[in-house]
GUPA-363756 format. One record per residue: residue in three letters; z, x negated, y negated of N, C-alpha, C in turn. Coordinates in pm, whole numbers, padded with zeros to 5 digits, always signed. Example, Ala and Ser with C-alpha at 12.3 -4.5 7.8 and 13.67 -1.06 7.14 Angstrom:
<pts>
ALA+00780-01319+00569+00780-01230+00450+00780-01320+00330
SER+00708-01285+00225+00714-01367+00106+00787-01290-00003
</pts>
This chain:
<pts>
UNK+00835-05627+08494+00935-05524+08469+00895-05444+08346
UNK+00931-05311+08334+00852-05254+08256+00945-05187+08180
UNK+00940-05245+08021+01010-05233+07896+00993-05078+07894
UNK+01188-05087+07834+01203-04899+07785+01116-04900+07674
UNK+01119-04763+07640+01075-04704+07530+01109-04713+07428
UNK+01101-04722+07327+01207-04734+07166+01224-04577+07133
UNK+01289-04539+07112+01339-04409+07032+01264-04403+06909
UNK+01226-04265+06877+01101-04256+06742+01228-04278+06659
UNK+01173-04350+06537+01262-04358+06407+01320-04523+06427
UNK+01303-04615+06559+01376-04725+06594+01293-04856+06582
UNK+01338-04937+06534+01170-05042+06497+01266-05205+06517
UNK+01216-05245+06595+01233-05428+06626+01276-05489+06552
UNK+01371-05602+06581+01421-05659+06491+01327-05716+06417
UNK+01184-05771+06419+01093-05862+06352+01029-05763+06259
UNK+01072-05650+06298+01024-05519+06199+01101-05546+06036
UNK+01214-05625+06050+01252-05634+05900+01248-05789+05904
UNK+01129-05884+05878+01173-06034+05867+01175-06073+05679
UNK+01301-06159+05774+01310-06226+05657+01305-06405+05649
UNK+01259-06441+05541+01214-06611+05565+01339-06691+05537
UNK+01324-06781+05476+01426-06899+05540+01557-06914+05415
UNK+01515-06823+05300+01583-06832+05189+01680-06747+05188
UNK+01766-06723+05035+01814-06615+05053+01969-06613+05149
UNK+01958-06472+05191+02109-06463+05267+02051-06529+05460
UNK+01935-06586+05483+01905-06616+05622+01985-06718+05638
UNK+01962-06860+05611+02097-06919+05665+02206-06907+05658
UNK+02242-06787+05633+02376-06724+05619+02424-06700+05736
UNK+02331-06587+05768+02319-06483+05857+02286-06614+05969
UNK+02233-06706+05991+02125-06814+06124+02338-06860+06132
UNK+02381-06953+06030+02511-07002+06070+02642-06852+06120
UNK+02604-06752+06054+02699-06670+06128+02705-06648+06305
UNK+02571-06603+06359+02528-06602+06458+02539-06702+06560
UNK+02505-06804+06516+02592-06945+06597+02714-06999+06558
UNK+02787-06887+06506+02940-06903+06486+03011-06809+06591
UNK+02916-06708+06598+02967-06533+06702+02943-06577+06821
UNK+02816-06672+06859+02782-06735+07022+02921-06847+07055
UNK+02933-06880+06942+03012-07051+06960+03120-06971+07021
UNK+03176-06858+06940+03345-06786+06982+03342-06754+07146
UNK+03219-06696+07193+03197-06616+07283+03181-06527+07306
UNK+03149-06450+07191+03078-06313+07172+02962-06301+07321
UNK+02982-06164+07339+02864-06145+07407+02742-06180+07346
UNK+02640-06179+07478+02517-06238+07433+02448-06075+07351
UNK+02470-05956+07427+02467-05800+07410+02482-05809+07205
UNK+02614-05850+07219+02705-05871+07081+02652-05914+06973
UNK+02569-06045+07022+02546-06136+06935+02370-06043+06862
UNK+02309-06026+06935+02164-05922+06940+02175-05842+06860
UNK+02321-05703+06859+02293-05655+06781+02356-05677+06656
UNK+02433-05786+06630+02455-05800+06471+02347-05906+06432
UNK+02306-05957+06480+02139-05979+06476+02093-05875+06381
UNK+02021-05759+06487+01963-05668+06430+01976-05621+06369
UNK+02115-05585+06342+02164-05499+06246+02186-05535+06090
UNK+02234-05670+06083+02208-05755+05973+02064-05740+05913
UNK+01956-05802+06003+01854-05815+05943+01770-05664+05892
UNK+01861-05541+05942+01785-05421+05839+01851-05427+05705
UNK+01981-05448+05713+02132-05462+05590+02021-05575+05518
UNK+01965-05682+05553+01909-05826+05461+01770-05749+05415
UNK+01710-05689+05494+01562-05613+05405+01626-05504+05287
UNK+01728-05446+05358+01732-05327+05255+01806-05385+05138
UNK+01873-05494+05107+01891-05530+05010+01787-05629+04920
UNK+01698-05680+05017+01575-05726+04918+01508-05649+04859
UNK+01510-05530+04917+01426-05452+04850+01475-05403+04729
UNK+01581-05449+04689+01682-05429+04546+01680-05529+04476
UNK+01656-05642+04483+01662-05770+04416+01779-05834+04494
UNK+01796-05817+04603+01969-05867+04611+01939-06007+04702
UNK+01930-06081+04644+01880-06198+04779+01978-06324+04783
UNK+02108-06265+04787+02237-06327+04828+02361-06308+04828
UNK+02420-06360+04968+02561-06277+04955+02664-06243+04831
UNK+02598-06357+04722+02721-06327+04599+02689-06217+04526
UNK+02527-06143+04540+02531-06028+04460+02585-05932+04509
UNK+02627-05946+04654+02699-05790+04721+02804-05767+04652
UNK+02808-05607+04599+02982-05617+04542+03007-05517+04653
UNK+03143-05458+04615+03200-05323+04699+03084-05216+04659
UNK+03050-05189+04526+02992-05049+04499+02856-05062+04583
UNK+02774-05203+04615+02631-05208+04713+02675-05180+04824
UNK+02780-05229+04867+02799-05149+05032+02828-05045+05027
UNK+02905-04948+04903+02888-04855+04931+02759-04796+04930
UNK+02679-04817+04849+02523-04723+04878+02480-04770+04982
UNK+02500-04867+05019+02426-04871+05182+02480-04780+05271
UNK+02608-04738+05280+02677-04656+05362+02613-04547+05329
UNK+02614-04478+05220+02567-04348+05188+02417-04366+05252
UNK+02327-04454+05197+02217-04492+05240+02185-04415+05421
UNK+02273-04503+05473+02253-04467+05615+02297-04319+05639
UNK+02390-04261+05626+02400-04149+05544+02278-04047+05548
UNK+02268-04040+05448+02135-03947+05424+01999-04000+05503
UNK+02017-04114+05556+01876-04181+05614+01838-04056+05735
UNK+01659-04050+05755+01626-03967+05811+01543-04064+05904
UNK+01546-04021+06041+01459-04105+06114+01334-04036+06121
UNK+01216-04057+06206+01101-04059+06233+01072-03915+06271
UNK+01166-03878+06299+01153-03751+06352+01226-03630+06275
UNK+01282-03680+06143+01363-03601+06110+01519-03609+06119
UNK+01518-03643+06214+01711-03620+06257+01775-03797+06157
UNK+01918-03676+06182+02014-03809+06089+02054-03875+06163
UNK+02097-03996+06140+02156-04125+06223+02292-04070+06245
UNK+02321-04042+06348+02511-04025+06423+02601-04111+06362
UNK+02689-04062+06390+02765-04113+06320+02814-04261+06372
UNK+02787-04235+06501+02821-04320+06625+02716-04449+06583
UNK+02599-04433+06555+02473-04520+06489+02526-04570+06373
UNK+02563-04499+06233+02597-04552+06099+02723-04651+06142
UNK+02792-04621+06278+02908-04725+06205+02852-04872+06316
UNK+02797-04801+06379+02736-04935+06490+02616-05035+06376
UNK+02577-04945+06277+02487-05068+06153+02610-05107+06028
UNK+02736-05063+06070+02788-05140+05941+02916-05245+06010
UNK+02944-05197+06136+03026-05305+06192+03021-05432+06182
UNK+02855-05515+06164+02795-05604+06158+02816-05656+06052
UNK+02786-05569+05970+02772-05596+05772+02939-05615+05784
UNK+03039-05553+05817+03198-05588+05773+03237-05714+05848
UNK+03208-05752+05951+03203-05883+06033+03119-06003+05943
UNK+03010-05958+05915+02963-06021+05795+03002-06130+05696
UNK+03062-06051+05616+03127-06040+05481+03257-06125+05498
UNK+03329-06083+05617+03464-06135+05634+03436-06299+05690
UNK+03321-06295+05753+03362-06473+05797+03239-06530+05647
UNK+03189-06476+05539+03153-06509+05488+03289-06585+05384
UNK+03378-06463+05355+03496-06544+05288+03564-06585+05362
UNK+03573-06588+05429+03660-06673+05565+03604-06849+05547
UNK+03455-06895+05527+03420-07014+05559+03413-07032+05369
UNK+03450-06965+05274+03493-06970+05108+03285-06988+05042
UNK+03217-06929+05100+03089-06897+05099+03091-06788+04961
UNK+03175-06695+04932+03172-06626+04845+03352-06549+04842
UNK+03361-06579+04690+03516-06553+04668+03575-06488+04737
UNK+03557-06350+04750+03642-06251+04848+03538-06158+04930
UNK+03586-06079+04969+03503-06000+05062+03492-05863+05038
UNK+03381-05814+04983+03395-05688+04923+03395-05595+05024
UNK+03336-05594+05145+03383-05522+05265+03473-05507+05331
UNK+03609-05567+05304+03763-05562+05318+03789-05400+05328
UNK+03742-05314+05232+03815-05191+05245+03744-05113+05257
UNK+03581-05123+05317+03494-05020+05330+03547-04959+05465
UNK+03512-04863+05442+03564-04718+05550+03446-04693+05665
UNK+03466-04726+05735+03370-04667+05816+03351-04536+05873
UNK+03232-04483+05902+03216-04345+05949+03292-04327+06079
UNK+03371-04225+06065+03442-04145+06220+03425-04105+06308
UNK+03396-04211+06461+03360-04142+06542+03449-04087+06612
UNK+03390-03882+06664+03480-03819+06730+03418-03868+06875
UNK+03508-03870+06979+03489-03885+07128+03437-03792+07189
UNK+03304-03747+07224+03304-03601+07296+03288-03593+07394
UNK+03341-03498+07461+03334-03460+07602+03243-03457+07679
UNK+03232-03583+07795+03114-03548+07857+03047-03422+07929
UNK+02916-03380+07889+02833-03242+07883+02876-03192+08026
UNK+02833-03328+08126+02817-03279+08261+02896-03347+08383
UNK+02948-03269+08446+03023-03339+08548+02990-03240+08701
UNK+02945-03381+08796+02918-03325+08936+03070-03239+09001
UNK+03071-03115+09099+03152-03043+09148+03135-03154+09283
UNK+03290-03183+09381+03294-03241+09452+03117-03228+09560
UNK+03109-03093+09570+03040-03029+09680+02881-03019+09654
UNK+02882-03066+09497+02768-03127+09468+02691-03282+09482
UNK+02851-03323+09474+02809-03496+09513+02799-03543+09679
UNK+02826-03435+09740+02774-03449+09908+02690-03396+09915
UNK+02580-03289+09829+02433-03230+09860+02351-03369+09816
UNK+02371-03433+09738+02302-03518+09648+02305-03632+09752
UNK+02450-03702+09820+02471-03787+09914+02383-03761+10018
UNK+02351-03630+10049+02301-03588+10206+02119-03621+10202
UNK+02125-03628+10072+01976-03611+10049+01917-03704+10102
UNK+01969-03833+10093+01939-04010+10144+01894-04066+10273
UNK+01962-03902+10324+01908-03902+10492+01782-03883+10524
UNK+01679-03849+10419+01560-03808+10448+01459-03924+10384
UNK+01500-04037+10347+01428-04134+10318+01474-04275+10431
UNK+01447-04231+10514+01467-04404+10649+01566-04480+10625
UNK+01520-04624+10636+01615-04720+10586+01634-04742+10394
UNK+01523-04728+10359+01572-04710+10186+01700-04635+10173
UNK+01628-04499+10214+01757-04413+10233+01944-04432+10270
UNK+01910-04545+10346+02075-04591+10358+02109-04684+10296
UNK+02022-04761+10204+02052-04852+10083+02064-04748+10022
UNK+02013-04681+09999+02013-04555+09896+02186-04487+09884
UNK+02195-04465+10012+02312-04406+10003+02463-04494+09972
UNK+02422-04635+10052+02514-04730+09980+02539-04738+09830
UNK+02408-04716+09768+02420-04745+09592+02543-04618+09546
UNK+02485-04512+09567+02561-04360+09606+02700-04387+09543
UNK+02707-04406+09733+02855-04430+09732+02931-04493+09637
UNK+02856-04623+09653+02960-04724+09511+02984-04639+09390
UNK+02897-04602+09338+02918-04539+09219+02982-04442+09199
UNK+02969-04356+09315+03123-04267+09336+03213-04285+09370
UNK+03259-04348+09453+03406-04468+09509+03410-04499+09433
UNK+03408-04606+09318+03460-04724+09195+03462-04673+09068
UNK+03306-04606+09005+03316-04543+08864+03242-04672+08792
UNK+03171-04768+08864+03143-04879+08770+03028-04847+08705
UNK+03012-04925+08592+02860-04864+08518+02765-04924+08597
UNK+02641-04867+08560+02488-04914+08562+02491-05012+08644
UNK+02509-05116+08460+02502-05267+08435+02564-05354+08545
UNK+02667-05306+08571+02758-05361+08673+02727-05351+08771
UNK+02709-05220+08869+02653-05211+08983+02530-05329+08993
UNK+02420-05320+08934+02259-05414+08948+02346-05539+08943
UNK+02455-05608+08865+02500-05753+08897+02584-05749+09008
UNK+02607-05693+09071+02724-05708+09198+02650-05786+09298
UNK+02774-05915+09363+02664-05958+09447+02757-05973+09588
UNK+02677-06037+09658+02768-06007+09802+02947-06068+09850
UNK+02917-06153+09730+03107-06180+09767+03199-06110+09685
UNK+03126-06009+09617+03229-05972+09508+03262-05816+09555
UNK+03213-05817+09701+03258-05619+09738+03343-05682+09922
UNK+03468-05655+09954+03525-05707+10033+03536-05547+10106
UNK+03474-05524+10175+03462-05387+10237+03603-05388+10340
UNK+03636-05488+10355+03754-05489+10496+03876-05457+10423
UNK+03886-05540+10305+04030-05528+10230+04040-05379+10149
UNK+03881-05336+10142+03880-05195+10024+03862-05245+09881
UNK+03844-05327+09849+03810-05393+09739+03673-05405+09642
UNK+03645-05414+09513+03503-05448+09420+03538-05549+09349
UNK+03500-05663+09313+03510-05731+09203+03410-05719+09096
UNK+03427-05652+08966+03325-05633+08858+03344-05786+08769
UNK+03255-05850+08781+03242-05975+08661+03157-05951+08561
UNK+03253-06001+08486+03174-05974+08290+03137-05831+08301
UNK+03187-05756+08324+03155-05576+08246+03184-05611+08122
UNK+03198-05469+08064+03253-05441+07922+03272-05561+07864
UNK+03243-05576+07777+03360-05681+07691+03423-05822+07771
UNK+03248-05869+07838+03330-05981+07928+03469-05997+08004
UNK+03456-05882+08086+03599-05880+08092+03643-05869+08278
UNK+03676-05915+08330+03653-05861+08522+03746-05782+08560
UNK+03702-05762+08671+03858-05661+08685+03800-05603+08848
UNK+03879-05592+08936+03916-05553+09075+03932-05423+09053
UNK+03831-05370+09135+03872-05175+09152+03854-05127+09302
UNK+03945-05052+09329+03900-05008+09486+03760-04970+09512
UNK+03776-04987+09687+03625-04963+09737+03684-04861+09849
UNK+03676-04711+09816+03724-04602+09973+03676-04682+10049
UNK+03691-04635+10162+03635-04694+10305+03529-04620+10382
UNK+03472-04515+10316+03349-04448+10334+03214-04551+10225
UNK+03293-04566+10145+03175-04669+10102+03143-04771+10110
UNK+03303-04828+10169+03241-04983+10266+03177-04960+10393
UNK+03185-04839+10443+03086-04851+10575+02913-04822+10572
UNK+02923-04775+10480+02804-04761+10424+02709-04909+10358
UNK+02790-04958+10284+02732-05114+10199+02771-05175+10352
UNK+02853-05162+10472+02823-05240+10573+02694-05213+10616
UNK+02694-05116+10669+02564-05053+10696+02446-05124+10682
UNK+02413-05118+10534+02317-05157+10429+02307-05248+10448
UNK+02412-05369+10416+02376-05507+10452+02315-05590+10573
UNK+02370-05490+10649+02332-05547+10826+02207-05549+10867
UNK+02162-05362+10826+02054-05325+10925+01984-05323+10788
UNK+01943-05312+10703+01850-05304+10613+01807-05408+10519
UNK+01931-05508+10476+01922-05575+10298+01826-05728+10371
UNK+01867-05758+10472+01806-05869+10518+01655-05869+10537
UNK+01629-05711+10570+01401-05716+10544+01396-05680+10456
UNK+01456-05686+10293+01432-05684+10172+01418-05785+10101
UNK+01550-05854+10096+01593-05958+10032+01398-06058+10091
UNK+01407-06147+09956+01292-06267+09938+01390-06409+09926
UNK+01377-06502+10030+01414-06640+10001+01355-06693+09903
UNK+01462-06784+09827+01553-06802+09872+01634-06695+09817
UNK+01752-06681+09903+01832-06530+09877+01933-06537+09795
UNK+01937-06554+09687+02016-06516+09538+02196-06476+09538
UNK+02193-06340+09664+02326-06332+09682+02351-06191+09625
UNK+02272-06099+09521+02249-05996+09469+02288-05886+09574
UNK+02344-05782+09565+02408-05746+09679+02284-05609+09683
UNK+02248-05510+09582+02146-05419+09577+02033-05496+09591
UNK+01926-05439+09663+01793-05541+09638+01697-05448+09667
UNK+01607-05465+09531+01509-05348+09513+01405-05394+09640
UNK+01289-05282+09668+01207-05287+09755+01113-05440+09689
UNK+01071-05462+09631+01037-05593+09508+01110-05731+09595
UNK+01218-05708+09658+01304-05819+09700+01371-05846+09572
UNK+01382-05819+09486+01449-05852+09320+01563-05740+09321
UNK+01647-05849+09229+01759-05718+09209+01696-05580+09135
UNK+01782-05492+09124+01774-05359+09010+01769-05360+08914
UNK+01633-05320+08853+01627-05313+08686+01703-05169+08620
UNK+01789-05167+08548+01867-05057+08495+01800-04918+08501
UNK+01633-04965+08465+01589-04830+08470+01540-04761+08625
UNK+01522-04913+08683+01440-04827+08823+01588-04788+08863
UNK+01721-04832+08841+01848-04745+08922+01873-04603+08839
UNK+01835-04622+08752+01816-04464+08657+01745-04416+08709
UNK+01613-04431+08718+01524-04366+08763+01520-04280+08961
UNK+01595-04390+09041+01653-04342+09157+01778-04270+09159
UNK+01853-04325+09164+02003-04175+09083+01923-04068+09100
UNK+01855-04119+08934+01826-03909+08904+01741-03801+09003
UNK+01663-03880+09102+01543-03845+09164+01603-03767+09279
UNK+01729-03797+09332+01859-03752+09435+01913-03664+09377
UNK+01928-03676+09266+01998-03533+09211+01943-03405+09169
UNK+01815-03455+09144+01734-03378+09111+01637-03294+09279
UNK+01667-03353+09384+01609-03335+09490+01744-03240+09579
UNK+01842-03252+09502+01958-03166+09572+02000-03046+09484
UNK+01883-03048+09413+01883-02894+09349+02002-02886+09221
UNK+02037-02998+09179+02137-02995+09126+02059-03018+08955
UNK+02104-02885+08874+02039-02871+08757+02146-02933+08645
UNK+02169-03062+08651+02277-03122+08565+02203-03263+08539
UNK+02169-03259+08395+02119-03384+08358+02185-03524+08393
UNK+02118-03629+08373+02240-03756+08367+02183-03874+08559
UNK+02250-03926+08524+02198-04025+08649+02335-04095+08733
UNK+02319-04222+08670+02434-04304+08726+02605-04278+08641
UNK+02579-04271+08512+02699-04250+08461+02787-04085+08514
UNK+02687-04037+08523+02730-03905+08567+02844-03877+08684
UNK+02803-04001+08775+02925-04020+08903+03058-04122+08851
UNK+03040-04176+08728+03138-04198+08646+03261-04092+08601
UNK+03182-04035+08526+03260-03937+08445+03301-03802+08621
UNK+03214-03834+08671+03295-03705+08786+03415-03782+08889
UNK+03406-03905+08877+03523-03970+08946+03616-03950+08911
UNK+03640-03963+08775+03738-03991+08663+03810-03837+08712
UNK+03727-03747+08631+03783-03607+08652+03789-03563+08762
UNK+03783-03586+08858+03787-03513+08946+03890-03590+09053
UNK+03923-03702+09008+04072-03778+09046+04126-03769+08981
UNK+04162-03722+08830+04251-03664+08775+04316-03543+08813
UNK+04189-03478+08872+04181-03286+08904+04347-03319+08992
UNK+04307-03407+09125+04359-03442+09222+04478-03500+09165
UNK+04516-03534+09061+04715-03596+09006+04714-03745+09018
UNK+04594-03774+08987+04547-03923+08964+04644-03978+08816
UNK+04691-04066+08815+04778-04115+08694+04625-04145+08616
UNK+04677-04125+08470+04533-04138+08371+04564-04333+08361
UNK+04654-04378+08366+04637-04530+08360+04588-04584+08479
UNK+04616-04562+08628+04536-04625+08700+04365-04572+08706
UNK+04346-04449+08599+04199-04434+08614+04132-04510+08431
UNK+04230-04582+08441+04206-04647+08272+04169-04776+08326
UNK+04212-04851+08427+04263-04987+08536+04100-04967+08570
UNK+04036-04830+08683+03961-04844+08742+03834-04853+08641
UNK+03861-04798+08587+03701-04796+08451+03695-04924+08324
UNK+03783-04965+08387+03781-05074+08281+03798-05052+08148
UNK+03867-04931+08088+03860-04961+07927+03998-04980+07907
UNK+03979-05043+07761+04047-05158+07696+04192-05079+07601
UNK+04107-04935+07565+04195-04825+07549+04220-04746+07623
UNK+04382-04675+07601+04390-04519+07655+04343-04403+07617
UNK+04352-04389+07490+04262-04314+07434+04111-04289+07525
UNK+04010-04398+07533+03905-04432+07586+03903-04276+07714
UNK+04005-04342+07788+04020-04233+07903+04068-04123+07901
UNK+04157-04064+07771+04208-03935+07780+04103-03828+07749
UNK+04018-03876+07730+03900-03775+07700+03845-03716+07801
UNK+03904-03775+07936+03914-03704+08069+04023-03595+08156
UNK+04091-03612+08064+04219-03525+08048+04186-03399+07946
UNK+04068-03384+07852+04049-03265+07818+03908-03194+07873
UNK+03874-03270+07960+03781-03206+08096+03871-03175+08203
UNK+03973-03230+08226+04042-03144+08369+04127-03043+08351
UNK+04175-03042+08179+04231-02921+08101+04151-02772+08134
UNK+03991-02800+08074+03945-02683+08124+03938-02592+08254
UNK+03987-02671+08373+04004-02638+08525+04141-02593+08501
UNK+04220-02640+08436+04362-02535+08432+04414-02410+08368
UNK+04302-02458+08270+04281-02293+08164+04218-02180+08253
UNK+04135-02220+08314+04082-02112+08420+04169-02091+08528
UNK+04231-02142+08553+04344-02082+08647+04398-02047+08591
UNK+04448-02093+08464+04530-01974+08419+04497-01842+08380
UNK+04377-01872+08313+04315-01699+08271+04315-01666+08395
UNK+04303-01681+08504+04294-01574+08660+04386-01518+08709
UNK+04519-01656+08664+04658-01622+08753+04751-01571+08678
UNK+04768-01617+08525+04932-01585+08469+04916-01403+08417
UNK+05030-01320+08463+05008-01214+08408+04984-01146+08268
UNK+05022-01201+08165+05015-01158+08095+04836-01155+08044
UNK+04711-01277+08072+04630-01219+08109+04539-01100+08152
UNK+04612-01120+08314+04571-00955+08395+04656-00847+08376
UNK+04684-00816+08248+04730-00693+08252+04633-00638+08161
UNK+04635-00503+08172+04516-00420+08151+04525-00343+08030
UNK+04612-00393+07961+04626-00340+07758+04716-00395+07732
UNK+04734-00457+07555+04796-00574+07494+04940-00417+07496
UNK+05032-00534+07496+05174-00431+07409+05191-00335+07325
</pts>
């Protein structure tokens, strides 16, 4: 399987090691404190990583233990990240600075939590603000049937192909989720998906239309059985490999359909995400049962789809309300 790329400016966790002294068994007992809870395994990786740049960049100060951290060192680390310039020039998002200090405030707190060091000087650090922005691109219904139609011109791949499709436009599930779905967890008769461990370990039942269970019927019958390699796993997608879907080869197929239906809109699999959402909102979709179907944990999370279906009403209105079309102000 063939490893992504790293982003210029992005360097491995072994890129900052540190030896056995110092704040490491700190950081070694925190980490098998975050697995023990049940942190994701995702979870546990990156306060991993993220720690161990926070543990170089303070050696490189003399700081080689949690009792020298005060409030005013986390603050220069914040600023730090801050002004930090990556490889290429560009600044770390904001979305990045608070994803490297979440770790460091999780940190700190079960550090005074287990009485490791008096109090916790990261108690009142502020983290950087992330704004929610609007996703760039969203498929038009009549685009996601040029893109669907396309599937017809590749054989039987092609109708696995179009099964994957579908799901992702019927349900809204991510990526990640789709490549783990396996064959008892999509009940095509009842209309049903079962997503296990998405987001935040978390499952959750979302409809399946009935255009896309005939399709994953389809798929399974006449095609998944001269794919699939014994012994058979249960994986419900199954790459030509006989192996499930690696995130990127389903990135990499997505986009190759969309891009073959003439459709000049970046984006892959999430893309039939964000056009579900809106475009069953368009339709008087309640924003909580499309909060239910996507799995997030907030409302907020989802109203940010409510100021994408805003813009479809502003344009009707600039077309329709008169005061608009009239042809000089008062």
């Amino acid at each position: 399987m063939a490893c992504k790329r790293r982003r210029a400016g992005t360097q491995k966790p072994d890129a900052y090691p540190i030896d056995g002294s110092g704040m490491a068994p700190y950081l070694a007992r925190f980490l098998e404190d975050s697995a023990a809870k049940g942190l994701a395994p995702r979870t546990v990786e990156i306060r991993d990583r993220m720690l161990h740049r926070f543990i170089h960049w303070c050696r490189e100060r003399s700081l080689d233990r949690p009792q020298d951290v005060t409030r005013p060192i986390l603050e220069r680390y914040r600023r730090h990240l801050y002004h930090h310039r990556k490889a290429d020039g560009e600044v770390l998002s904001f979305a990045t600075q608070q994803q490297r200090l979440l770790p460091v405030k999780a940190f700190f707190k079960w550090l005074a939590r287990e009485s490791y060091i008096l109090s916790n000087p990261a108690s009142e650090m502020e983290l950087p603000r992330v704004h929610r922005k609007l996703p760039k691109h969203i498929l038009t219904a009549e685009e996601v049937e040029r893109i669907l139609a396309q599937t017809g011109l590749h054989g039987e791949l092609g109708l696995r192909d179009r099964a994957i499709l579908e799901t992702l436009y019927s349900t809204g599930i991510r990526r990640s989720e789709l490549v783990h779905l396996r064959l008892y967890d999509v009940d095509t008769r009842n209309g049903t998906l079962m997503v296990r461990q998405g987001k935040g370990q978390k499952d959750r039942m979302v409809p399946l239309g009935a255009r896309a269970g005939r399709w994953i019927d389809r798929y399974t019958e006449e095609v998944r059985p001269s794919l699939v390699v014994e012994p058979d796993e249960g994986w419900l997608f199954v790459h030509e490999s006989g192996e499930p879907f690696a995130k990127n080869r389903l990135t990499d197929l997505v986009k190759k359909y969309i891009e073959k239906a003439g459709v000049a809109k970046p984006g892959a699999c999430h893309i039939f995400r964000h056009t579900m959402a809106t475009l069953m909102l368009d339709a008087g979709a309640d924003i909580r049962h499309i909060q239910a179907i996507l799995g997030h944990s907030q409302l907020s999370t989802t109203e940010i789809y409510t100021q994408v279906s805003i813009q479809k009403l502003k344009a009707v209105h600039a077309l329709t309300h008169p005061a608009n079309r009239a042809s000089a102000p008062d």
